[in-house]
C-alpha positions as CSV (number, residue, x, y, z in Angstrom):
1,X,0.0,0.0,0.0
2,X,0.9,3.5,-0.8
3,X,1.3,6.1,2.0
4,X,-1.0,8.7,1.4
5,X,1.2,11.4,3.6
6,X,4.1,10.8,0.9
7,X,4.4,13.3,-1.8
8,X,4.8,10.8,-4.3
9,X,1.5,9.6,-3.5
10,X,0.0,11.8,-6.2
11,X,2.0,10.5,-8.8
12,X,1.1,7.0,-7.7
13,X,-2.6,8.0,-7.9
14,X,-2.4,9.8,-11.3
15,X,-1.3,6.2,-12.7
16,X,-3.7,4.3,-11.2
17,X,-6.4,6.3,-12.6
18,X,-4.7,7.4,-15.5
19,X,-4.4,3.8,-16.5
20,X,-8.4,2.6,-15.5
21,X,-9.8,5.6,-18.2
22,X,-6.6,4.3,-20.9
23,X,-8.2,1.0,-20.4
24,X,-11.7,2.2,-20.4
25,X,-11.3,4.1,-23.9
26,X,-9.7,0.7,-25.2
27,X,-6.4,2.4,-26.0
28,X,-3.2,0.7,-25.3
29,X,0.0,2.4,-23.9
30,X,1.2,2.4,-27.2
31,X,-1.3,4.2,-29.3
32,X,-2.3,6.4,-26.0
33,X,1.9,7.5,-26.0
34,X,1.0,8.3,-30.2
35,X,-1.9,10.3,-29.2
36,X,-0.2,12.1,-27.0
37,X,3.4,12.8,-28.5
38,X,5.5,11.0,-25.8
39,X,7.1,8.3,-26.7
40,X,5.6,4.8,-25.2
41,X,8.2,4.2,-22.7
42,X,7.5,7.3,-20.6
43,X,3.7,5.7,-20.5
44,X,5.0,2.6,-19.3
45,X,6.9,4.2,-16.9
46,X,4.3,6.2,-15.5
47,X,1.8,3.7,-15.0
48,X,4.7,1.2,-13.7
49,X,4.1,0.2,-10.0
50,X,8.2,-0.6,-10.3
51,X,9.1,3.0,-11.4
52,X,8.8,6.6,-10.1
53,X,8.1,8.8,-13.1
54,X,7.2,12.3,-12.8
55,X,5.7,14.5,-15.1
56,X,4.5,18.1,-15.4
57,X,1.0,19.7,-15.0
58,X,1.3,20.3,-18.6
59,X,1.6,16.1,-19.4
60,X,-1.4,16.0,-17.3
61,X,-3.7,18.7,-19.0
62,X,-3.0,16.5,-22.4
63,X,-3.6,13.2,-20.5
64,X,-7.0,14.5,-20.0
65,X,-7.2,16.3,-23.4
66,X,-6.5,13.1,-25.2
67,X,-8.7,11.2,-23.1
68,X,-11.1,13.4,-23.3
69,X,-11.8,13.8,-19.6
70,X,-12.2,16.5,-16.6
71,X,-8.4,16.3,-15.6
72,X,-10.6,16.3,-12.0
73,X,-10.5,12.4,-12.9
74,X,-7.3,11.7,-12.8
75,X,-7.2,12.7,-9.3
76,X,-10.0,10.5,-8.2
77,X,-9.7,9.3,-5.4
78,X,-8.9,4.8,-5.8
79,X,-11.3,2.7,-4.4
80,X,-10.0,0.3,-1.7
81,X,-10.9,-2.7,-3.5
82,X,-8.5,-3.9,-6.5
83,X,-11.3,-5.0,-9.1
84,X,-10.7,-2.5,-11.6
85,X,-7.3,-2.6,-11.4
C-alpha cells in the first residue's frame, strides 16, 4: 500500500487512474503515448508500479485532453478494492 502522507502519492494516484480511463477508452499504452506525442516508454513508466516517473501539470492537461476527460479524474480518489485494477 501506498502512503497517502508521501508526496509521491500523487504520482502514484495519477497512474492508477490514468491507466483505468486508458483501459476504459480501449487504447493501449502504445497508441495512447502516439496520441499524446510521448514516446511509449515514458507511458509505461508512468503507470509502472516498479518505477517513479514524474511528469508536469502540462503532461497531465493532455492526459485529460486526449482522453477526453475532466483532468478532476485523474485525481479520483482509488477505491479500496482492486477489481478495476
Amino acid at each position: 500500500m501506498h502512503n497517502k502522507n508521501d508526496e509521491n502519492y500523487i504520482y502514484y494516484l495519477v497512474a492508477h487512474n490514468l491507466k483505468k480511463i486508458r483501459k476504459k477508452k480501449g487504447l493501449t499504452q502504445r497508441k495512447f503515448a502516439e496520441l499524446c506525442n510521448y514516446s511509449d516508454g515514458f507511458i509505461m513508466n508512468i503507470e509502472s508500479e516498479k518505477y517513479h516517473q514524474t511528469f508536469s501539470l502540462g503532461t497531465l492537461w493532455k492526459f485529460a485532453q486526449v482522453l477526453d476527460v475532466d483532468i478532476k479524474e485523474l485525481f479520483n480518489p482509488i477505491e479500496s478494492n482492486k477489481k478495476d485494477s
